[in-house]
DOSEMAR-449915 format. One record per residue (C-alpha): residue in three letters; y, x, z. Coordinates in steps of 0.02 Angstrom, whole numbers, padded with zeros to 5 digits, always signed. Last residue first. Layout:
<nutors>
alaYXZ;...
</nutors>
This chain:
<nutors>
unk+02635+01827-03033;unk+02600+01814-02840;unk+02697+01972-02801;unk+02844+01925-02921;unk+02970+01918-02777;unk+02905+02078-02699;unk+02929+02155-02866;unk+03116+02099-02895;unk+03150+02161-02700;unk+03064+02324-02750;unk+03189+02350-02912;unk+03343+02307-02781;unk+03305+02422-02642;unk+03202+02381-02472;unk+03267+02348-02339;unk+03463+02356-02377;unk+03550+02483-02282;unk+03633+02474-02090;unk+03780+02578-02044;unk+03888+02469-01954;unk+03794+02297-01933;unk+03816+02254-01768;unk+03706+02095-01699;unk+03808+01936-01654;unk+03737+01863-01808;unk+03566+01869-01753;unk+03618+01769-01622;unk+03718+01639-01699;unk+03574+01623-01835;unk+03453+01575-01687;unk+03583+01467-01637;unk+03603+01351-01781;unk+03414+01377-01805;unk+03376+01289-01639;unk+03208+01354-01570;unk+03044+01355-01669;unk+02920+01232-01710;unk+03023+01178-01848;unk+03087+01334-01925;unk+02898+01415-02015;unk+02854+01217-02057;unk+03013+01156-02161;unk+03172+01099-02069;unk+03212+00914-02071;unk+03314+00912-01890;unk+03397+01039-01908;unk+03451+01001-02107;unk+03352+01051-02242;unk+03462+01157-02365;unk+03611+01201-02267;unk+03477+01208-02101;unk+03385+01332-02204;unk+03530+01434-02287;unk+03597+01453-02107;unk+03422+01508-02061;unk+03432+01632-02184;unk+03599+01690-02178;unk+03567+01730-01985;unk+03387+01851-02022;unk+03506+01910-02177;unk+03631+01968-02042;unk+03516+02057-01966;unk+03558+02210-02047;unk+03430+02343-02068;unk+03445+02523-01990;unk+03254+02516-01937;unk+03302+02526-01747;unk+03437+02386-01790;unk+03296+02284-01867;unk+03159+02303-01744;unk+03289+02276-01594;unk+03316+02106-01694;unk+03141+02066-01705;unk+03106+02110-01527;unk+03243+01993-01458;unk+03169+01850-01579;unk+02998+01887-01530;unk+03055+01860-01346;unk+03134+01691-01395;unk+02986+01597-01467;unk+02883+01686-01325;unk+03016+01585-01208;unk+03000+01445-01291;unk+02815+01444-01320;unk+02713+01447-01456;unk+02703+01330-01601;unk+02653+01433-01742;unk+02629+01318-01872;unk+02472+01418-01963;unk+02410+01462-01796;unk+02424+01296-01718;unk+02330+01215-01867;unk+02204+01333-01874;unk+02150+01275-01675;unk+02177+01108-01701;unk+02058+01124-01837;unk+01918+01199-01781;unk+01925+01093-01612;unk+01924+00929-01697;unk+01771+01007-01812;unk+01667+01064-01631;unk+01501+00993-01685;unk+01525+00890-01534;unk+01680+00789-01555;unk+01639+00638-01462;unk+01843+00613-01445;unk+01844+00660-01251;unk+01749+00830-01258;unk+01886+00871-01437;unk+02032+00835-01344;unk+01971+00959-01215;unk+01897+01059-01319;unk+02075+01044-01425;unk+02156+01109-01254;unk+02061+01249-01215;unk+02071+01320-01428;unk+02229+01275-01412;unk+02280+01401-01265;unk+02163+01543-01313;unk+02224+01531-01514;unk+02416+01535-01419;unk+02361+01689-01315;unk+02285+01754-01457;unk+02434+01741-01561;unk+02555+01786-01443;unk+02496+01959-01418;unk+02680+02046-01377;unk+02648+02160-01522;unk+02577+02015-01640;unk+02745+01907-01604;unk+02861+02034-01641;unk+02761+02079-01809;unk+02805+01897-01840;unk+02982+01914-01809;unk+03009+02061-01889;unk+02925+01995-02063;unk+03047+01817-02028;unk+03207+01949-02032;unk+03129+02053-02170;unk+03122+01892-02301;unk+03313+01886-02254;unk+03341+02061-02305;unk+03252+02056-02441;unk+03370+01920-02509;unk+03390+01762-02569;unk+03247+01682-02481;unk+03171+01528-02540;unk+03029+01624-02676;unk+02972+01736-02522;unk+02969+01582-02417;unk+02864+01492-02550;unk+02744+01643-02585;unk+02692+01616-02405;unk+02700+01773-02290;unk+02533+01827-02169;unk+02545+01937-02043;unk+02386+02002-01957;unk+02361+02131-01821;unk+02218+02031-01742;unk+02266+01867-01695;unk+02354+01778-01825;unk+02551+01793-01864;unk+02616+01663-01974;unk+02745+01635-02124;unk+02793+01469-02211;unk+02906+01399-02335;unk+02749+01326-02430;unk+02725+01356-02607;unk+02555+01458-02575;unk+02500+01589-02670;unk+02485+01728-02515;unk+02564+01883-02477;unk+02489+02002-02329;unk+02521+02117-02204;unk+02386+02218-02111;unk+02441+02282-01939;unk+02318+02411-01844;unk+02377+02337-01683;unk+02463+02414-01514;unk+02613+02389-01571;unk+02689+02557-01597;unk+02856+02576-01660;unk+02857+02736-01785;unk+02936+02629-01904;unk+02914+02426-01906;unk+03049+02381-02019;unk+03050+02500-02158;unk+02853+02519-02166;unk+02837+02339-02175;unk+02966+02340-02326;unk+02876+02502-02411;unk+02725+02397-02405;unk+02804+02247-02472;unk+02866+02332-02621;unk+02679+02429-02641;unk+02608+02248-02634;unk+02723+02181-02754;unk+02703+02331-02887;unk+02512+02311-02866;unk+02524+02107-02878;unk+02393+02084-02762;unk+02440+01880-02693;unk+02318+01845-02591;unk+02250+01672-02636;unk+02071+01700-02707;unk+02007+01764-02521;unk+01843+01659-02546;unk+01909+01509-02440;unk+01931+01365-02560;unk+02010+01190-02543;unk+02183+01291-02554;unk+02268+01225-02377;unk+02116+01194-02278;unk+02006+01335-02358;unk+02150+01461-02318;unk+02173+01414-02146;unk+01976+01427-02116;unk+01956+01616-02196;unk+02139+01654-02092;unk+02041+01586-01941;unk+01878+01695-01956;unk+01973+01853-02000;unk+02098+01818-01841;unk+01936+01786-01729;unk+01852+01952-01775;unk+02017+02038-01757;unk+02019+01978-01581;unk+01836+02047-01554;unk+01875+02194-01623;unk+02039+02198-01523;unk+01927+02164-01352;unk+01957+02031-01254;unk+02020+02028-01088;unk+02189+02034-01101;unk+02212+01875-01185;unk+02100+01779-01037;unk+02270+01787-00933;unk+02396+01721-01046;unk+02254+01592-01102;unk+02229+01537-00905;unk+02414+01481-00895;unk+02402+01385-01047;unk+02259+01310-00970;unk+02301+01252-00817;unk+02486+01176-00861;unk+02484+01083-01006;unk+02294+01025-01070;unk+02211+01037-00881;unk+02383+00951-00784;unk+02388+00794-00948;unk+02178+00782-00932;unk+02195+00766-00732;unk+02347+00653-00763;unk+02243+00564-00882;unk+02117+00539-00761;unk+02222+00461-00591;unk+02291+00349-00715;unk+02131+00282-00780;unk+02038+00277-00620;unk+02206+00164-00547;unk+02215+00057-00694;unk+02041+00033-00680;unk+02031+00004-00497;unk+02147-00128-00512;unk+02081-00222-00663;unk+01913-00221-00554;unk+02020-00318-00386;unk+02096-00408-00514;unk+01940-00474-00565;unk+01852-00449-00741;unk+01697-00529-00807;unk+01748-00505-00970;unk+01680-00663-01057;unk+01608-00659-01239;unk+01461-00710-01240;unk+01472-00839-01096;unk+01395-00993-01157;unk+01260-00947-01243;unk+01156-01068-01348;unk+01261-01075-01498;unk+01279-00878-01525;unk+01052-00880-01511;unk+01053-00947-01694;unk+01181-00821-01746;unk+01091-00682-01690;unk+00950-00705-01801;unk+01083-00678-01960;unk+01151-00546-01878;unk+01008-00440-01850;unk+00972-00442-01660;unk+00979-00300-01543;unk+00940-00318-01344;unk+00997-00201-01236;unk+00932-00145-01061;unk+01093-00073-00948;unk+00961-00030-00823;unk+01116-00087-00689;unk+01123-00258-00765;unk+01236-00346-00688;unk+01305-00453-00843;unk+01147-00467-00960;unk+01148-00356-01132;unk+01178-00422-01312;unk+01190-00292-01470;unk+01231-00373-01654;unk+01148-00257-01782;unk+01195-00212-01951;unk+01367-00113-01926;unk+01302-00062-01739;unk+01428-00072-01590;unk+01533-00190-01684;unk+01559-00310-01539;unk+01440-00310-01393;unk+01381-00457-01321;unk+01346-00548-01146;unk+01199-00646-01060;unk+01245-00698-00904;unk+01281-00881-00934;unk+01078-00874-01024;unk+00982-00812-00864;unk+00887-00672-00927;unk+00696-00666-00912;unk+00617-00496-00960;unk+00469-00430-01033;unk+00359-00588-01055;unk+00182-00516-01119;unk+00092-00607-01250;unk+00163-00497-01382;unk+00321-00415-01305;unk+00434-00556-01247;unk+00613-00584-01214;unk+00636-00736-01143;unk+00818-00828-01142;unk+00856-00944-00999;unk+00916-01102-00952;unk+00726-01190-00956;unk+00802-01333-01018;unk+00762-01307-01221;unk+00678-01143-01245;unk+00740-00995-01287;unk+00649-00866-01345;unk+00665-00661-01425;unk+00521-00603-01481;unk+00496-00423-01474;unk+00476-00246-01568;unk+00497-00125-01408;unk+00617+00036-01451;unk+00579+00177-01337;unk+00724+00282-01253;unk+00678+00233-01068;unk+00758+00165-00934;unk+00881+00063-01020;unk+00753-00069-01069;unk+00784-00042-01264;unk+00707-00222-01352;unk+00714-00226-01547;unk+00750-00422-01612;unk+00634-00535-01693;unk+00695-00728-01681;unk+00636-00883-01592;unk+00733-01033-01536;unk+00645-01197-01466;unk+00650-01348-01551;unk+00777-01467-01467;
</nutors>
């Protein structure tokens, strides 16, 4: 047999430098030569020689079994294909029970360290980091999500979908002004309307509420709209958005660390995400809930639009089909149940009838 020779690129795993070589094999030797002009490099026994699949998309990558250098050898494919015939053991995995055994057991043993860090640790370190940072610094973070939210539902970010209707605005004004009072929240809050069809409203860190023109446009009533405004101002005063920014933000790094993610993209968005869905915790879930309702029956509003409105949801959508602002929230059956159970006696419509046809044409 003629003796096999191809060009390949040589990486001896101790150093980053590529070598231009010659890769040989010559008939009965039993081994492949890689060779750097006259200079033989390496000698590599051809049953140890092994390959990587679809490491490179025009380069086929072979290393030798033992190897603790971890040298690689690329080949273009069509070179490689003459040295595929010659070695017997491209393919085999090496792999003992004994191995298989400690892999299961390293692999285990790691993704209940990543399961502990991304459930337990860090949401319990994000309750505590949240009252260290500064509210400039917070409202620094809530402008820089809201610009990223708004580019990943509208393809744009330069503020074009606030809603600034002047009638609207002053209607939704006078609504904020209804519900929140003289309560102090700690925040400087800034309420906004945005052109966007989805049934959705969020609370960012900061001070910021934002409602969705499609929520607005679902709701019957200003009442109702008021219930999910309460809710979300509930959340800002007890600081649930930075604690659940803090919380993602650890886990996606995680999440991000383990996908390669290191321009931090995977982290960006998990982060925006869980602000826009607001999935917080049970128990903050049910917290803002208790502080909505006290809002409403300090303010002298019903909450029985608050229960009409998640009856008209779960009417509409189901439970288990609910749009985003329901989902990641507790049952709406008894949500509704709850605000229900509220008294009523001498409470007024939010806002009157000609500001409830203004806040509905906000977006116009």
């Amino acid at each position: 047999m003629q003796p096999i020779v191809v060009q390949a690129s040589y990486f001896d795993g101790l150093t980053a430098k590529r070598h231009a070589v010659e890769v040989i094999v010559e008939a009965g030797t039993g081994v492949l030569t890689i060779r750097s002009g006259a200079e033989d490099l390496v000698h590599w026994p051809l049953e140890e020689v092994r390959r990587l699949r679809d490491v490179a998309h025009n380069e086929m990558t072979f290393w030798r079994k033992g190897d603790e250098a971890a040298a690689r050898l690329l080949v273009h494919p069509g070179d490689a294909s003459k040295l595929v015939v010659v070695l017997p053991n491209l393919d085999s995995r090496d792999m003992t029970r004994a191995k298989w055994g400690k892999i299961v057991g390293w692999t285990t043993g790691a993704l209940a360290a990543i399961y502990a860090m991304v459930f337990w640790i860090v949401p319990a370190l994000a309750v505590q980091m949240a009252g260290f940072i500064k509210p400039e610094t917070e409202a620094s973070i809530g402008r820089a999500a809201l610009h990223q939210i708004e580019g990943m539902m509208t393809s744009d970010s330069d503020g074009g979908w606030f809603c600034d209707n002047p009638e609207g605005v002053q209607a939704l004004n006078r609504m904020v002004g209804r519900v929140l009072g003289d309560q102090d929240i700690g925040y400087d809050l800034q309420v906004r309307a945005v052109d966007h069809p989805m049934l959705n409203a969020f609370a960012l860190p900061g001070g910021q509420v934002i409602l969705m023109r499609g929520l607005i446009e679902q709701a019957n009533t200003a009442d109702q709209v008021a219930g999910v405004l309460a809710h979300e101002i509930a959340h800002v005063a007890h600081r649930h958005p930075i604690e659940g920014a803090l919380r993602t933000a650890g886990s996606a790094g995680i999440i991000s660390l383990l996908l390669g993610d290191a321009s931090g993209g995977t982290l960006i968005a998990f982060v925006s995400e869980s602000l826009v869905n607001a999935s917080y915790t049970r128990s903050a879930e049910e917290e803002a809930d208790t502080s909505a309702l006290k809002y409403l029956q300090d303010a002298g509003v019903s909450s029985q639009g608050f229960a009409n409105f998640f009856d008209k949801l779960v009417e509409e959508y189901g439970e288990g089909m609910l749009p985003a602002w329901a989902s990641t929230h507790p049952p709406s059956a008894a949500r509704a149940d709850q605000a229900r159970a509220q008294k009523t006696a001498g409470t007024t419509p939010v806002i009157n009838d000609a500001d409830w046809q203004a806040l509905k044409k906000i977006c116009d």
